[in-house]
C-alpha positions as CSV (number, residue, x, y, z in Angstrom):
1,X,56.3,-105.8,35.1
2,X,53.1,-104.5,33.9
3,X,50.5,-105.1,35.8
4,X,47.0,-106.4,34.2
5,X,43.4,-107.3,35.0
6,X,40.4,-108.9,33.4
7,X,37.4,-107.0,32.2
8,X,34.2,-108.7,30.4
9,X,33.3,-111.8,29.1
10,X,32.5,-112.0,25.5
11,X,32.1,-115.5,23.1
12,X,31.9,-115.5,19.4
13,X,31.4,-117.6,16.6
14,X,32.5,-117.0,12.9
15,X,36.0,-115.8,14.1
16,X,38.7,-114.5,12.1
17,X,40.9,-117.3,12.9
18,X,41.2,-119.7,9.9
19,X,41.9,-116.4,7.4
20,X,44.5,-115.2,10.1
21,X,46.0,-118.8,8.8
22,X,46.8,-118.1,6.0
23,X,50.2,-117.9,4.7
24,X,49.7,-114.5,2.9
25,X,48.0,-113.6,5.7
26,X,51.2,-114.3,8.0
27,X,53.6,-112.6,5.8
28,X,52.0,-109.5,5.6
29,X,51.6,-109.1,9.3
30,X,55.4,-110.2,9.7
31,X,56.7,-107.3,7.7
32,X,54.7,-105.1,9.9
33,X,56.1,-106.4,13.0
34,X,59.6,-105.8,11.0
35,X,58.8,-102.3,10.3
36,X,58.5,-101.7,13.7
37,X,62.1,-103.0,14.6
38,X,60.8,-104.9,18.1
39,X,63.9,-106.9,18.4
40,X,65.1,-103.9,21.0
41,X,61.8,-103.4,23.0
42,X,60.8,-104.7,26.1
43,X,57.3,-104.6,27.0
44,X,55.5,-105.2,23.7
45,X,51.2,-105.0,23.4
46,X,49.6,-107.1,20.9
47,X,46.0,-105.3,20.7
48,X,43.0,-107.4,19.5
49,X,45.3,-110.0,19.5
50,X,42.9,-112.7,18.5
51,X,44.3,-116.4,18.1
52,X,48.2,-115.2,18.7
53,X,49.1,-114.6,15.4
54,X,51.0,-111.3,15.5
55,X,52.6,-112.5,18.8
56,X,53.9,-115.7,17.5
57,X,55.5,-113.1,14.8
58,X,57.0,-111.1,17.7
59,X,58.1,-113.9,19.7
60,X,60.2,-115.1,16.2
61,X,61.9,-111.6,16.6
62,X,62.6,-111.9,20.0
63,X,64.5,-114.6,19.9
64,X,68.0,-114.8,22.3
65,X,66.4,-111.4,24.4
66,X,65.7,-111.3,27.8
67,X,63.3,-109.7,30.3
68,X,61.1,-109.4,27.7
69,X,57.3,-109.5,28.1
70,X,53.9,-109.5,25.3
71,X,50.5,-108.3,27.3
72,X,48.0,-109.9,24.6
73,X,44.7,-108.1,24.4
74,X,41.4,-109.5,23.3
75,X,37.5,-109.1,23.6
76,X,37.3,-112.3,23.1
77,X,37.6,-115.2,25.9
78,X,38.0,-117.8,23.5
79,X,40.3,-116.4,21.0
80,X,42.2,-115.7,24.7
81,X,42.7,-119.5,25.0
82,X,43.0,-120.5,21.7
83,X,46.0,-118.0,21.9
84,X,47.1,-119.2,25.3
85,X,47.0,-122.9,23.9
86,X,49.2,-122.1,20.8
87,X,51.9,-120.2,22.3
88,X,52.7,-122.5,25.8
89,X,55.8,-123.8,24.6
90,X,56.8,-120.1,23.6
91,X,59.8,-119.4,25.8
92,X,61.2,-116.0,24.2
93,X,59.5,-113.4,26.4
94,X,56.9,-113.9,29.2
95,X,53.2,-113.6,27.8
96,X,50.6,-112.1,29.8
97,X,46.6,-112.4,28.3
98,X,44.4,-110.1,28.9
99,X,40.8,-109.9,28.1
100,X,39.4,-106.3,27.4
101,X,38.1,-104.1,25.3
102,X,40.5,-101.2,23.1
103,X,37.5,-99.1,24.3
104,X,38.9,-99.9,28.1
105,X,42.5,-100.3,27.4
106,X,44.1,-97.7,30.3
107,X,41.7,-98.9,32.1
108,X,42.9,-103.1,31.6
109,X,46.7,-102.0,31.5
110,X,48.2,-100.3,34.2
111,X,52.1,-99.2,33.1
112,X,53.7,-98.0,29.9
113,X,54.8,-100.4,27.4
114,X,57.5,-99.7,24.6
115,X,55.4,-101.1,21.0
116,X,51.7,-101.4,20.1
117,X,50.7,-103.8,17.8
118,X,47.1,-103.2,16.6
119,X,46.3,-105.4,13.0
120,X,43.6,-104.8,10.5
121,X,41.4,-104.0,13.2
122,X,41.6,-100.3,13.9
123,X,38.6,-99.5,11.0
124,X,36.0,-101.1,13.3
125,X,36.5,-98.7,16.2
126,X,34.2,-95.9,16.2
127,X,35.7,-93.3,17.6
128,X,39.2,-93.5,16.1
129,X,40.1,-90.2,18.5
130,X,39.8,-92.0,21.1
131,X,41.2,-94.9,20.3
132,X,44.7,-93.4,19.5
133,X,44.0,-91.0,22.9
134,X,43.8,-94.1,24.9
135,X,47.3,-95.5,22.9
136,X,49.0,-92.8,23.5
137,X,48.4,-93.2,27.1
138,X,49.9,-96.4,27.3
139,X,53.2,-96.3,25.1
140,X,56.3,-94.5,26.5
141,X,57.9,-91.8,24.7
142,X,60.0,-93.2,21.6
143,X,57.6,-96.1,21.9
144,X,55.9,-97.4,18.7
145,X,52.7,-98.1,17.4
146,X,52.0,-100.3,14.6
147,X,49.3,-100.9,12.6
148,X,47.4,-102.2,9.2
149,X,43.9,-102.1,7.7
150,X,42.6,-103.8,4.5
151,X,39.2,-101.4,4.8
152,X,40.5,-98.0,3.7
153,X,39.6,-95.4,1.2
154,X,42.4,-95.8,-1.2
155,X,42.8,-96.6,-5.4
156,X,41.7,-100.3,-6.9
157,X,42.9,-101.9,-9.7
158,X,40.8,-102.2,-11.9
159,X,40.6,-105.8,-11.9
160,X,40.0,-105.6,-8.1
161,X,36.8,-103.4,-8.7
162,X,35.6,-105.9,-12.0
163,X,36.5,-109.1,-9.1
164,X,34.2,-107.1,-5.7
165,X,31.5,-106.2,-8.3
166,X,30.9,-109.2,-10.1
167,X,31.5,-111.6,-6.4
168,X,28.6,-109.4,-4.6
169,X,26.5,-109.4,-7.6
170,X,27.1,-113.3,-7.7
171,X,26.2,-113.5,-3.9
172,X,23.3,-111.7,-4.2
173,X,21.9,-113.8,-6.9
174,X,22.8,-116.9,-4.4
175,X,20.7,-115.6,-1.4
176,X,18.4,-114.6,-3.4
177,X,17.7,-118.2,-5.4
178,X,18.7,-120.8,-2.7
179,X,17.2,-118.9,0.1
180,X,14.6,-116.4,-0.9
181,X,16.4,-113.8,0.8
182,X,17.8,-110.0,0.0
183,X,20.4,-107.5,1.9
184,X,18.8,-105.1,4.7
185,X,20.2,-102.4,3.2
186,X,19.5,-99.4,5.6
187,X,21.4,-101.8,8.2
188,X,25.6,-99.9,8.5
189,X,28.5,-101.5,9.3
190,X,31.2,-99.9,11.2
191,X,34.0,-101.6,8.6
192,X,32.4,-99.6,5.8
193,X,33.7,-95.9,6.7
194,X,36.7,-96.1,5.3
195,X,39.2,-93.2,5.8
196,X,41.8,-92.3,3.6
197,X,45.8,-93.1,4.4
198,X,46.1,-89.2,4.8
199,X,43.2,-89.1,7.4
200,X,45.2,-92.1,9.0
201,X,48.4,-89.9,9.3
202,X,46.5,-86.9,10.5
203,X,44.8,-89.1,13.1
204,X,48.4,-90.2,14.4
205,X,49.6,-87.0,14.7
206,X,47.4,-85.0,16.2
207,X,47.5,-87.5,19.4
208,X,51.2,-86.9,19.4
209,X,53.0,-89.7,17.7
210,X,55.6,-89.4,14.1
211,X,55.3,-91.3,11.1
212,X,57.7,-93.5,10.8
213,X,56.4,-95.8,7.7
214,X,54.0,-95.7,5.8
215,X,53.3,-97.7,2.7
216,X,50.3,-99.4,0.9
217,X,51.3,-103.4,0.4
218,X,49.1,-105.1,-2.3
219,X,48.9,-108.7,-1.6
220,X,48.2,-111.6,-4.0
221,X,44.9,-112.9,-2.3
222,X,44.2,-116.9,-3.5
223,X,40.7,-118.0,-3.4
224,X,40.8,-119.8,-0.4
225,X,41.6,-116.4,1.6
226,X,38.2,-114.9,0.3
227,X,36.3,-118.5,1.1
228,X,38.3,-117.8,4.8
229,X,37.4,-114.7,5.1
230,X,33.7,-115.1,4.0
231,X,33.6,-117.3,7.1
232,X,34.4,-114.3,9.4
233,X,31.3,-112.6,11.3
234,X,32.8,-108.8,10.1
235,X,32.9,-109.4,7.1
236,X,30.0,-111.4,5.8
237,X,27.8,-108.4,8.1
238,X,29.6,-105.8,6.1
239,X,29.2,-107.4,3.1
240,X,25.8,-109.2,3.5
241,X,24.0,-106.9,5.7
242,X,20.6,-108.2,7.7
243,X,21.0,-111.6,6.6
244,X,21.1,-114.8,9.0
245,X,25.0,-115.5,9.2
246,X,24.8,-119.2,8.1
247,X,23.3,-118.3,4.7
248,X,25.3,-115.2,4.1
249,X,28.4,-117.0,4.4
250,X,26.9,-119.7,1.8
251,X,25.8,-117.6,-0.4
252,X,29.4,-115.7,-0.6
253,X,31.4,-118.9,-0.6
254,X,29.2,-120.5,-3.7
255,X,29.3,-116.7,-5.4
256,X,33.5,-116.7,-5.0
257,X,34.0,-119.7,-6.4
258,X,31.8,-119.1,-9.6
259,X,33.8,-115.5,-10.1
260,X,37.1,-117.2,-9.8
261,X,36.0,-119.1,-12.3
262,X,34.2,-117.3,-14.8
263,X,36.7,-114.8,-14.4
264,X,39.7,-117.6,-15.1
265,X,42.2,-115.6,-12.3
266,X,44.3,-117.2,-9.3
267,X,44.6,-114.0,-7.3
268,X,43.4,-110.9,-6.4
269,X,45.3,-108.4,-5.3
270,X,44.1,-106.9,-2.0
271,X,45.7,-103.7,-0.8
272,X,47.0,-103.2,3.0
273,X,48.1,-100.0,4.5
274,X,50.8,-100.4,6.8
275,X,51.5,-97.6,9.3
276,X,54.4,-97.2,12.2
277,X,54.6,-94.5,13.9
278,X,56.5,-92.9,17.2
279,X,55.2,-91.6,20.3
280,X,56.9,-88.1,20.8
């Protein structure tokens, strides 16, 4: 058994939890968690695990093994019980929650564990190093780590590009007419340095782990995944920097609407890098 304990206490509002709900969403995250072939793996970490999500995708896999158990990690004490809540009927594998920090994870986890599941999350840590130094400390040897980010440096269609422009443009005009207010622009946001998908694999590898897979997924994103995720603290501070969260969100949900629109589209597609990768 891996033994855990609880660090600090942190509450949030604006959580990524109704985007996370999204079917699109889910499938996306569920081919990740295929990539990474956990059906054989026995102590499994779901890292910034939020509302339960990614294990509810593990737990499907799991299905008819034994002794197995998912140590779910979060900042976050009530995206801990929202998670907790969800998955009680969950019989698969034991489920042990743990509230922490990535920034203290050997220090919340004591034990090695066989897969690390870490979703479109890793671009908000600062020091990436680190990060994968404190991974690689936790995963055994022919262990996995899998992850995906939506915030990398990586090509657009262009339609993409025409969508973001003309959506932010929108927004600003919103906040600016219903409110009276304008971005803080000299205000940075962590989500915004982006690294490339070779940087990614360079950042893996140099903290001694293989690369597995590797592939970008460009997912068909309706409207309501952008009004979702313009409800989501991250992003509406990347996007909307300085602002007061209540209007920001406003103004991006009114200015989404009116590009869907005027543009005359269903979807946009949104790309993912997926990565999986083996501890040597």
């Amino acid at each position: 058994m891996v033994a855990v304990k609880e660090t600090g206490v942190a509450s949030e509002e604006y959580t990524f939890a109704t985007f996370s709900e999204n079917p699109f969403y889910y499938e996306l995250n569920g081919k990740l968690v295929d990539m990474a072939e956990v059906q054989s793996r026995e102590k499994i970490m779901d890292l910034a695990c939020g509302t339960g999500g990614v294990t509810r995708l593990v737990l499907e896999r799991l299905r008819g093994a034994r002794n197995s158990v998912i140590i779910c990690i979060d900042h976050s004490a009530s995206a801990l019980r929202q998670a907790r809540e969800s998955l009680k009927e969950r019989k698969e594998a034991a489920l042990l929650f743990v509230q922490s920090r990535v920034e203290q994870l050997t220090e919340a986890i004591k034990g090695k564990v066989d897969a690390v599941f870490y979703c479109n999350a890793i671009h908000y840590v600062p020091d990436k190093d680190e990060l994968l130094r404190r991974i690689a400390d936790v995963i055994k040897p022919g262990g996995v780590f899998a992850f995906n980010t939506s915030f990398y440096e990586g090509p657009l269609e262009p339609e993409a590009v025409a969508f973001y422009r003309k959506w932010m443009l929108k927004a600003m005009r919103v906040l600016k007419q219903d409110y009276g207010l304008s971005l803080q622009k000299s205000e940075k946001v962590e989500s915004r340095k982006h690294l490339t998908a070779d940087d990614y694999k360079a950042l893996v590898e140099r903290h001694g782990f293989k690369i597995k897979t590797q592939i970008v997924d460009a997912v068909k994103v309706p409207l309501q995944g952008w009004i979702d995720i313009s409800k989501f603290k991250d992003f509406i501070e990347g996007s909307m920097p300085g602002v007061p969260l209540d209007k920001a969100s406003a103004a991006l949900i009114k200015a989404v609407k009116q590009t869907y629109e005027e543009m005359k589209i269903t979807y946009v597609a949104r790309n993912w890098l997926d990565v999986v990768a083996v501890r040597v």
